[in-house]
N, C-alpha and C positions, 0 to 999 in steps of 0.2 A: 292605897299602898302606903307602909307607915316608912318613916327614911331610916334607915341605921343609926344605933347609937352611936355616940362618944366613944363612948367603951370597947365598940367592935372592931371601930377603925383605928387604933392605936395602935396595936403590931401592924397590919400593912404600913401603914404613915411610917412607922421606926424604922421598918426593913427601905421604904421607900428613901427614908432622908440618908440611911447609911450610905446605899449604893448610889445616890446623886451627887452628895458633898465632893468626894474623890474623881467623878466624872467631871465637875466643875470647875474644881479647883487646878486639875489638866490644863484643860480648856485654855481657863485664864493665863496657867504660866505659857502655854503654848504661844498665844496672842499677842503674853506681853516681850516674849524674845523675837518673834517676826516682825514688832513692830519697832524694837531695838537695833534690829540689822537692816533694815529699810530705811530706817534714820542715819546710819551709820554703811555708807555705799562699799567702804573697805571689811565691815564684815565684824567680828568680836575678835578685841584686841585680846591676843591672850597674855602672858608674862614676860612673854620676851621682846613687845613694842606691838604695834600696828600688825594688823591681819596675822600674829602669830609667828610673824620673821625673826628670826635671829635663835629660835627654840631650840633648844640641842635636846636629843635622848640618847643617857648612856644604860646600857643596859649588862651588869655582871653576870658573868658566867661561874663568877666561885670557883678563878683560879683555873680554867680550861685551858690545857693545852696537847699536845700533839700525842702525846703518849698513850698508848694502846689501853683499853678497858683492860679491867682483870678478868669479865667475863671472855673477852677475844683472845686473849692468853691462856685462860684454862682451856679454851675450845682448842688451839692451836695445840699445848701441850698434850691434849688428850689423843691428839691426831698422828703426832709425833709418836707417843708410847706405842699406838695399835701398830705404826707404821715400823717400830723399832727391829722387831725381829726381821724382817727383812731387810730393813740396810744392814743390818750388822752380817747378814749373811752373802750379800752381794756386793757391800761397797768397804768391807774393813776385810782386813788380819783372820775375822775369823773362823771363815775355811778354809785354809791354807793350815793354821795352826791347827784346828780341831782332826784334820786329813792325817797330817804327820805325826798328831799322838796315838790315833788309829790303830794307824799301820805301827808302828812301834810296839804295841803291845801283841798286835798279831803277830809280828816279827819274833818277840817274846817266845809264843804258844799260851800266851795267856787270854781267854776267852770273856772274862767278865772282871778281871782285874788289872786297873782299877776299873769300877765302872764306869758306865757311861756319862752319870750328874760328874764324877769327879772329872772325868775328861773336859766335859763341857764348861765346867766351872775355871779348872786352868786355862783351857783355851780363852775363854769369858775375860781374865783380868788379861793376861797375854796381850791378846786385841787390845783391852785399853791401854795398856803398855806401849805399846806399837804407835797408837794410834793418839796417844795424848797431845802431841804436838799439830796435826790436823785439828785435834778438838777445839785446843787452845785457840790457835786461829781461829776458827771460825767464832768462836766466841766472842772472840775480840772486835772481829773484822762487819759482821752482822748482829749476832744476839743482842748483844749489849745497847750498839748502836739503836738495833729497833726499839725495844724498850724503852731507853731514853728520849724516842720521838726524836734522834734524828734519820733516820731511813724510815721509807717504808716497805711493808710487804714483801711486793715485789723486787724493789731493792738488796733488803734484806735479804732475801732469797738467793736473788744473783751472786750477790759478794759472800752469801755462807757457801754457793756451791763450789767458786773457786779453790777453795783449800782439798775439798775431796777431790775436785776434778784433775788436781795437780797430782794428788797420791796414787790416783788411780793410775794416768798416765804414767807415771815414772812405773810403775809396776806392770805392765800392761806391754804383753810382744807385740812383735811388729807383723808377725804372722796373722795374730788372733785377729788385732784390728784388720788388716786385709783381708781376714778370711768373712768378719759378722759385715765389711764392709758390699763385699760382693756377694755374699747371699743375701743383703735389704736391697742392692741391687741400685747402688749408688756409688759415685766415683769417688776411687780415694782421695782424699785432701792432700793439700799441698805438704802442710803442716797437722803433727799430733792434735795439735790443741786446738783445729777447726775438726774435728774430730765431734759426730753427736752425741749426746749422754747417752741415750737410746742405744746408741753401735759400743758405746764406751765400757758401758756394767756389763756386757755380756763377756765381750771380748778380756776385759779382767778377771773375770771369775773363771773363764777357761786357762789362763795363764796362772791363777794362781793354783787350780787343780792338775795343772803339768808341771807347777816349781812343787808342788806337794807330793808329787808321784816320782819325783827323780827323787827326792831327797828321802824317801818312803825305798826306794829302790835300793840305795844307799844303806840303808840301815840293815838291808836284810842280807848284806850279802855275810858278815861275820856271822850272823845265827843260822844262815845256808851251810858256811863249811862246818861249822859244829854238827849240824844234824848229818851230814855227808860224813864226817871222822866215824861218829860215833854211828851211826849204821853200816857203815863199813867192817867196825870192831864187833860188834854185835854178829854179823852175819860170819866174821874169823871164827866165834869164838863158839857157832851153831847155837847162838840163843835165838834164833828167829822169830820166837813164839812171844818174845817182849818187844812191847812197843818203843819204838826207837825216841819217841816224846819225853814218856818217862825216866830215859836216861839223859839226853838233851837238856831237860829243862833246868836242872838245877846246874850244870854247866853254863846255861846261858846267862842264868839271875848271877852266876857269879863273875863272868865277863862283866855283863852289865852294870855292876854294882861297884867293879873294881877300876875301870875307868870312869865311873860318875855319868854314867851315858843320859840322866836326864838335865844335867848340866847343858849337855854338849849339845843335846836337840834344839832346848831350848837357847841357845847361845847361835846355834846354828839358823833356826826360825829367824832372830829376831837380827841376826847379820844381813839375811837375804831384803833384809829393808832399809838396810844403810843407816841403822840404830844401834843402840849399843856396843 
């Protein structure tokens, strides 16, 4: 049998000495820190004295503090907008407002004017008219606060809902709350304001759809007696065969126009909230 070259064994030997130098060299520091701390019974002094005592770690946060991400705010905000159309219809001005422009126009005989975008839009700024002093408050009383990381959340929550809960109550019969109180089938409170949110939005929203239907009632009686003259004169005069609207109506735009009647509504709306 003849032995291997020189030659053959040179790559293994190279591969060999690469992977052992690193194993050894391990080794060694390994041995020589064991036998450092075995020499030393308190252990590796590190910077701050003996065994490491005295060490502090401060660690930055880059200026962290309480205040809400702007991710948890956009999410919050975006919760609020889907949420928007419904408070604005149960907890503000504006169905009450949008009720009385309604009927005002049918009061009229006028069926599609103004339209409906144009109704909703007056009624739209009205409500914030109404309702900017609410706004403000809470603004002040929560928003703000939360942002600034002094409330939280829930916090925040509680003290924005005081300023509605105050609006609503002042607005809000004595009947309606007694009536959603005994159909959830709970005893009425001593006081308004222990009063649930729950029994609270409903019981306002019916009271503000019965101060909208008196005030709706109100309006129709002068374009009642117009239509009552003038079908009366009509039927004196043997026109029967003409609709009593067509003579009415332009009598009524000129009532209407000549006392400033959407003055008066609105002036009238926004009295029944202790504004303006």
């Amino acid at each position: 049998m003849t032995r291997p070259t020189p030659s053959a064994l040179t790559p293994w030997a190279r591969r060999l000495v690469l992977l052992t130098v690193p194993f050894v060299s391990a080794c060694a520091l390994l041995l020589a820190g064991a036998g450092s701390a075995a020499a030393d019974p308190n252990g590796p002094k590190g910077p701050g004295g003996a065994g490491g005592q005295g060490n502090t770690v401060q660690i930055d946060l880059g200026g962290m503090t309480d205040k809400p991400s702007n991710s948890l705010v956009a999410i919050l905000a975006l919760t609020l907008i889907s949420l928007l159309p419904a408070i604005m219809l149960t907890c503000t001005s504006f169905t009450k407002v949008l009720v009385v422009l309604g009927l005002t126009r049918n009061a009229l005989g006028l069926q599609q004017i103004p339209n409906n975008q144009v109704l909703a839009g007056l009624a739209l700024f009205l409500s914030l008219f109404i309702m900017s002093p609410v706004i403000g408050e809470m603004n002040d009383l929560a928003l703000q606060p939360y942002l600034d990381g002094q409330l939280s959340a829930s916090q925040a929550w509680d003290a924005g809902l005081q300023p509605l809960r105050g609006f609503m109550l002042d607005n809000a019969g004595d009947d309606e709350l007694a009536l959603l109180t005994n159909v959830a089938d709970r005893e009425l409170p001593a006081n308004r304001e222990d009063v649930p949110t729950t029994t609270l939005i409903p019981a306002f929203v019916l009271s503000e759809l019965k101060d909208a239907f008196i005030i709706g009632f109100i309006i129709f009686i002068p374009f009642l007696v117009i239509d009552i003259v003038v079908s009366g004169a009509l039927m004196s005069l043997g026109m029967m065969m003409m609709p009593p609207v067509m003579v009415s109506l332009p009598f009524k735009l000129l009532l209407f126009v000549m006392v400033d009647g959407w003055a008066l509504i609105i002036k009238s709306v926004v009295a029944s909230y202790g504004a303006g």
